[in-house]
C-alpha positions as a printed NumPy array, in Angstrom:
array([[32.759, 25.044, 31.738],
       [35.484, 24.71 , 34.345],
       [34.301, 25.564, 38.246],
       [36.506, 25.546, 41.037],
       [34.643, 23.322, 43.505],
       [35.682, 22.971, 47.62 ],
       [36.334, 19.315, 47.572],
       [37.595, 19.007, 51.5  ],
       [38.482, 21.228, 54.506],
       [40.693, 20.867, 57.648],
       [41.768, 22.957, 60.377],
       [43.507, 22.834, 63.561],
       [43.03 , 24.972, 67.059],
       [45.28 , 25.046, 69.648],
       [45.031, 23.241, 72.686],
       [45.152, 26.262, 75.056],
       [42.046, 27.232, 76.001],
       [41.391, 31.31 , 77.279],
       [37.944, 31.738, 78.832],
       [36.568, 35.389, 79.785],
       [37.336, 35.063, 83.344],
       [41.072, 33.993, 82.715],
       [41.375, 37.061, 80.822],
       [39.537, 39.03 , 83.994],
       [42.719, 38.31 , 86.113],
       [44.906, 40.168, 83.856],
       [43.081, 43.259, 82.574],
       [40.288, 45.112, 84.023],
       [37.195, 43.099, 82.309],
       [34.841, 40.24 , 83.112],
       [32.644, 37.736, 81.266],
       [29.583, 39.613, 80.98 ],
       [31.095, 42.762, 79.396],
       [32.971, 40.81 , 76.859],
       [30.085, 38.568, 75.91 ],
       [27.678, 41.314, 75.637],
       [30.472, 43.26 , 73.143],
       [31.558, 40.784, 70.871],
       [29.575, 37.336, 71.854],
       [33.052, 35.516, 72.576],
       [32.993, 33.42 , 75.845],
       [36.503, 31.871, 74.865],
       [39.489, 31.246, 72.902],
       [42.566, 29.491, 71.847],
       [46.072, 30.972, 71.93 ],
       [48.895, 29.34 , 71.182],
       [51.27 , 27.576, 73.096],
       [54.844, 28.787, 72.717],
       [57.146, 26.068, 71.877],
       [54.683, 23.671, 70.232],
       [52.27 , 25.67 , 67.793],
       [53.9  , 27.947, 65.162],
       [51.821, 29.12 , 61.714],
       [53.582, 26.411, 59.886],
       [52.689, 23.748, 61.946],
       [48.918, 24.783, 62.683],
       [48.669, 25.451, 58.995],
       [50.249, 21.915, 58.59 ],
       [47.983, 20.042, 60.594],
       [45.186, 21.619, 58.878],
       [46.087, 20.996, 55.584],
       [47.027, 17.174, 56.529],
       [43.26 , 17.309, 57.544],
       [42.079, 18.513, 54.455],
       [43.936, 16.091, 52.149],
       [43.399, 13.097, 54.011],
       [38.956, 14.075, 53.767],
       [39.945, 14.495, 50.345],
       [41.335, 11.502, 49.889],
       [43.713, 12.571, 46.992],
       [47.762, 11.797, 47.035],
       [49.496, 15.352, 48.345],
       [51.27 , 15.356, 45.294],
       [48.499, 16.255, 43.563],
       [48.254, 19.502, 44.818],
       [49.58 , 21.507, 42.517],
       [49.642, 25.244, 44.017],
       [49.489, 26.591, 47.774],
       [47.614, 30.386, 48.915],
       [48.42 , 31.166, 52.308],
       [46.281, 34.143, 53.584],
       [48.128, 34.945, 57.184],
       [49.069, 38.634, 58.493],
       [51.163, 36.993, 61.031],
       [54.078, 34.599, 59.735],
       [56.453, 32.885, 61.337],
       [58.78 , 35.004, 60.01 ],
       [58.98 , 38.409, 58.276],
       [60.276, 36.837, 54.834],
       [59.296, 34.855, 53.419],
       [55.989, 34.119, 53.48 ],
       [54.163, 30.997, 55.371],
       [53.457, 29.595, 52.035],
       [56.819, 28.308, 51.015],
       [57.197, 26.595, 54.501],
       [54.117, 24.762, 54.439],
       [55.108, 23.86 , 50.727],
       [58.387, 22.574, 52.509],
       [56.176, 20.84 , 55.469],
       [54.007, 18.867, 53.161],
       [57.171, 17.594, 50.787],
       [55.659, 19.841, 47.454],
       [59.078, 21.346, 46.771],
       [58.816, 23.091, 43.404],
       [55.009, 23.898, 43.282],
       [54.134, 27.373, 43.258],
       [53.509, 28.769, 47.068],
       [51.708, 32.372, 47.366],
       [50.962, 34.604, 50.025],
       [47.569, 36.851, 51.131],
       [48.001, 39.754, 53.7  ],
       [44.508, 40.855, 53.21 ],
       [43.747, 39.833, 57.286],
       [40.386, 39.34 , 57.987],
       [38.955, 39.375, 54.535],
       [42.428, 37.253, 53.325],
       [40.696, 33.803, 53.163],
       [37.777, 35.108, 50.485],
       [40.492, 36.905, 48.493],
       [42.967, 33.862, 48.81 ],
       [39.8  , 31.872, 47.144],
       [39.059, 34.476, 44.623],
       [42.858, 34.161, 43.409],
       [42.577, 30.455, 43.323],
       [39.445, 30.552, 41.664],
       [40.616, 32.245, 38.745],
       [43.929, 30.197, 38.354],
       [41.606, 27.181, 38.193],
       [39.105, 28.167, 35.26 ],
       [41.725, 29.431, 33.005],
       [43.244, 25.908, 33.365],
       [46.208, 27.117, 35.008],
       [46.41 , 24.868, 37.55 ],
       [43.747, 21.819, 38.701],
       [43.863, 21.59 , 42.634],
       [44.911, 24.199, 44.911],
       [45.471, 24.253, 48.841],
       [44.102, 27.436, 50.468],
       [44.987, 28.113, 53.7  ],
       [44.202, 30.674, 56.525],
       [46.341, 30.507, 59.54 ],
       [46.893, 33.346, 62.524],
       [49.198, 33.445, 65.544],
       [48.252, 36.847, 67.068],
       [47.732, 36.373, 70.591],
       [51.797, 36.72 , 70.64 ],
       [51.131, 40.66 , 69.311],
       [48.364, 42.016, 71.554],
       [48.613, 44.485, 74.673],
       [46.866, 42.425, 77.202],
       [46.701, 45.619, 79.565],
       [43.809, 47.83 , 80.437],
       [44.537, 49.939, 77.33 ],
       [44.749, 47.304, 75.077],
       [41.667, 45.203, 76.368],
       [38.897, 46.603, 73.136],
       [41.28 , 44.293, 71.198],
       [42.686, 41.967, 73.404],
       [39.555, 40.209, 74.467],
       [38.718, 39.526, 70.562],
       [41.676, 37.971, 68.409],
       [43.099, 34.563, 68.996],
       [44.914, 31.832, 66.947],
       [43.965, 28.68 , 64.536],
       [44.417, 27.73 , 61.159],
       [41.669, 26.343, 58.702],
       [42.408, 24.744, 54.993],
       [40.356, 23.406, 51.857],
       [41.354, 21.791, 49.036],
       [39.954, 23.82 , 45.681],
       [39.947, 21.271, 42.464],
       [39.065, 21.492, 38.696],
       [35.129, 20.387, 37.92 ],
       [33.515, 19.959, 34.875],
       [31.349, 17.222, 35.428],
       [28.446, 19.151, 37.183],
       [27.053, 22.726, 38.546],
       [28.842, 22.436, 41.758],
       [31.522, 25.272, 42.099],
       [32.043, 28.524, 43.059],
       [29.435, 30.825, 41.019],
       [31.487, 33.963, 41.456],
       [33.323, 36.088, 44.039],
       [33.557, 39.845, 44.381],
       [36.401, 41.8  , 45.97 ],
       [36.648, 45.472, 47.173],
       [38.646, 47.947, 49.495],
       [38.721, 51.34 , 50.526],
       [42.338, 52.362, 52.056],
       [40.832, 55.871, 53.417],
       [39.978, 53.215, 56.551],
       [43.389, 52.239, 56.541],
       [44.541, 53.186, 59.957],
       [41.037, 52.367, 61.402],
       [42.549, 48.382, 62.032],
       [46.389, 48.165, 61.699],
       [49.496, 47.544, 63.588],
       [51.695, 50.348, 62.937],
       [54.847, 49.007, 63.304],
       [57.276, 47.188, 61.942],
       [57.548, 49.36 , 58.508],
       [60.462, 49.764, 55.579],
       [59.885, 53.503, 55.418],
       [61.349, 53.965, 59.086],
       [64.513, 55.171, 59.773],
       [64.845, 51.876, 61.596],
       [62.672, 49.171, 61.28 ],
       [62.93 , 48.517, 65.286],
       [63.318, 50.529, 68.213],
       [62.811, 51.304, 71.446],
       [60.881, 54.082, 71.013],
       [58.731, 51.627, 68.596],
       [57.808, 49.795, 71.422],
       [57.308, 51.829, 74.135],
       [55.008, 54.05 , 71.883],
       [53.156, 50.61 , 71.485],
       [53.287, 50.933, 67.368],
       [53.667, 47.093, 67.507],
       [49.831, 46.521, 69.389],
       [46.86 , 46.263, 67.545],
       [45.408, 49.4  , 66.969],
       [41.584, 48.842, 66.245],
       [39.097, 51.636, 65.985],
       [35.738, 49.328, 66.99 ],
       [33.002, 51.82 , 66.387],
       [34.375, 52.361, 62.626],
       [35.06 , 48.956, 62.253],
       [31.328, 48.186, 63.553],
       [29.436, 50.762, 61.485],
       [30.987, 50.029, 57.963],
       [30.831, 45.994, 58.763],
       [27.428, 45.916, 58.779],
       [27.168, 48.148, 55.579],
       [29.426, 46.256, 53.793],
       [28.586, 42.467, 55.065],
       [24.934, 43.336, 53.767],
       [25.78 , 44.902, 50.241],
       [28.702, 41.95 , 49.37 ],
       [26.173, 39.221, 50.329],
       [23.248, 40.722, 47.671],
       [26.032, 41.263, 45.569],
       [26.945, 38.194, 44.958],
       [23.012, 36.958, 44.971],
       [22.4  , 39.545, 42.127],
       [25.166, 38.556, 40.079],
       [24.13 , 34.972, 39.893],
       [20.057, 36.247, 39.708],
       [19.478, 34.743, 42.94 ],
       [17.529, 36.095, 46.14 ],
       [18.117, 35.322, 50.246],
       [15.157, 32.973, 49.534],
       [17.401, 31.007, 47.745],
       [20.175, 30.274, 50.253],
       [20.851, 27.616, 52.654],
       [24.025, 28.97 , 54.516],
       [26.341, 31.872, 55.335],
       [29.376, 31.45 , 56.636],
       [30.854, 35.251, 57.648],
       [34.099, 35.878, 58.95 ],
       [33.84 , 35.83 , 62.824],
       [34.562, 38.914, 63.739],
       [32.131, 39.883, 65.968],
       [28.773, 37.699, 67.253],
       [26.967, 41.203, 67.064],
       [27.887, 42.053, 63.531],
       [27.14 , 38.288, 62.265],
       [23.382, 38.811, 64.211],
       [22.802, 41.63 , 62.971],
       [23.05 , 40.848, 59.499],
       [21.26 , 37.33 , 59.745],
       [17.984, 39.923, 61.466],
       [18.306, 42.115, 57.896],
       [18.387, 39.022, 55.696],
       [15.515, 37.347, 57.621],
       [17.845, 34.434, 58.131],
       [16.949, 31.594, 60.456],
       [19.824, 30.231, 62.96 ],
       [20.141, 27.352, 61.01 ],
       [21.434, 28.704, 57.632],
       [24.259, 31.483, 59.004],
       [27.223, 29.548, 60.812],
       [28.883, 31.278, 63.874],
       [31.798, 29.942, 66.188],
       [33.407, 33.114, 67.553],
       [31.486, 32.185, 70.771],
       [34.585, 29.168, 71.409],
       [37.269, 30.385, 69.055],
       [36.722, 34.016, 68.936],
       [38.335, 35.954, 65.627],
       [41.074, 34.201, 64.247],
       [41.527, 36.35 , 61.193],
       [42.151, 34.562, 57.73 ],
       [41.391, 31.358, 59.597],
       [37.806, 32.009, 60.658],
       [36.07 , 31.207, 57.767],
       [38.029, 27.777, 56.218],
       [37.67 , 26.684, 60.252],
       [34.03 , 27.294, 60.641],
       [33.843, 25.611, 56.851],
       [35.711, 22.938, 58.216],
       [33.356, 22.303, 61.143],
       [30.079, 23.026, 59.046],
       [31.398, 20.256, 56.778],
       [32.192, 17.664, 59.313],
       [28.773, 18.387, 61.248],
       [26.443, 17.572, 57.818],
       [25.477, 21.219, 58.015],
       [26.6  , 21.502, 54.264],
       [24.713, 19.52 , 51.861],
       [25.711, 18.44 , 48.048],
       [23.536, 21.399, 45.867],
       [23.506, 23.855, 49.264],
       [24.102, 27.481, 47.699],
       [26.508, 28.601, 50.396],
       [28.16 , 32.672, 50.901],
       [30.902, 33.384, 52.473],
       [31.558, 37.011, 53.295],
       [34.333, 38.931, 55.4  ],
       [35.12 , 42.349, 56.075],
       [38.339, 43.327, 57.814],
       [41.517, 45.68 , 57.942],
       [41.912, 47.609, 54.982],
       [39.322, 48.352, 55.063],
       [38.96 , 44.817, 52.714],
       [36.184, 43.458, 52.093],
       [34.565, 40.689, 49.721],
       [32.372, 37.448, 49.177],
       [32.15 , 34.034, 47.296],
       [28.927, 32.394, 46.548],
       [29.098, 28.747, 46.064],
       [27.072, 25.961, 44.83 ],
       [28.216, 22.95 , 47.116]])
């Protein structure tokens, strides 16, 4: 039987650091409040002129295949899960195809934000085990420190999202148990308008105005309460869904890696698992959320640190805009 098994990860973070006290001089906050919120001490945002999507996404993926140690022509198929591209068509996908020298290979595109990265693997997943194609390149990558309202009013949001790019390289495996076991995708668009960014839209008059932006339809709009109450729900119920559908238990599992979206949220559900420190992997506290890039980054880092052994049963879970939310469990 066919698995689709992570052989190698990368990722890339920009050089511009943002700690909570830089943020302090610009909008009415300080360290302590945001810590004690969302667990984030600091950031990276981009740096205008050097770091675009693309190139974050390429130096990831240069990572990736190099730890892999295969040719890049041997990648066969690109997913790029990113709500912010470099531009509004097409897609990031066909210009890291055009980065890496794959012209002709099939390049796809995820705009499932924070939960984009599980779906992205989901997709790839399934291409692999019908035989469709044999190694994949899935990539999460977010600019969005360019979109935020870094005022007073904007702050809820501001002092959360930031910018980086993570990658792994998904291949064909027949030769043992090691693979992804399953993944398991759901939505519910009532929440819709709970995380969004109103603006720009095709069913508008025009797609940009002034109005547009002085109304702010272009910010972040995050609801955090909402976004905090159904996380935990659904973080909890994804996790022991995947665990039931592979007749497994917590006792079972040596590592979560959840989307970083907030320290609180990942806490919260490692206290109702009974999970030690050691098996659920957090970064948010240095990178804060970076979207569809938190998890392949913090598999990236779990992978260079050892913290990911061969036979591991690893989970990763997200839960985002959408609302979207799903999880992958994966024998490493």
């Amino acid at each position: 039987m066919i698995k689709s098994k992570i052989i190698a990860s990368g990722h890339y973070l920009p050089e511009r650091v943002v700690t909570n006290d830089d943020l302090s001089k610009v909008m009415n906050t300080n360290h302590e409040w945001i810590v004690e919120r969302t667990g984030i001490e600091k950031r990276r945002w981009f740096v205008p002129g050097k770091d675009t999507v693309t190139s974050m996404s390429l130096e990831a993926s240069k990572m990736a295949i190099s730890n892999a140690g295969i040719p890049v022509k041997e990648i066969d198929f690109i997913i790029f899960a990113t709500i912010t591209p470099d531009y509004f068509i097409p897609g990031n996908g066909v210009l890291l195809q055009r980065e890496l020298g794959l012209q002709g290979i099939g390049a796809l595109d995820i705009r499932n934000a924070c939960s984009g990265f599980v779906y992205a693997l989901s997709i790839a997943d399934q291409y692999i085990k019908s035989g469709m194609y044999k190694t994949i390149l899935v990539v999460g990558a977010e600019i969005q420190s360019s979109a935020l309202d870094k005022s007073d009013e904007g702050r809820s949001s501001a002092v959360i999202f930031a910018d980086g790019a993570g990658a792994v390289i998904l291949q064909a495996n027949e030769s043992d148990d090691s693979g992804i076991l399953s993944s398991h995708l759901h939505a519910d668009g009532d929440f819709a308008e709970e995380l969004y960014v109103k603006d720009p839209g095709s069913s508008r008059e025009v797609r940009i105005s002034q109005e547009m932006i002085d109304a702010g339809g272009f910010n972040l709009y995050m609801n955090g309460n909402a976004v905090f109450k159904h996380a935990v729900v659904r973080f909890h119920e994804v996790i022991l869904e995947a665990l039931a559908a592979n007749k497994m238990d917590v006792s079972q599992l040596n590592m979560l890696i959840p989307h970083q979206a907030n320290l609180r949220i990942s806490q919260y559900i490692q206290q109702k698992l009974g999970l030690a420190d050691s098996q659920v992997y957090n970064n948010i506290m240095d990178y804060g959320n970076t979207t569809a890039a938190t998890i392949p980054i913090a598999i990236s880092e779990a992978m260079a640190a050892g913290l990911i052994k061969r036979g591991d049963l690893v989970c990763l879970a997200a839960f985002g805009s959408g609302f979207a939310w799903g999880s992958a469990l994966i024998r490493w």
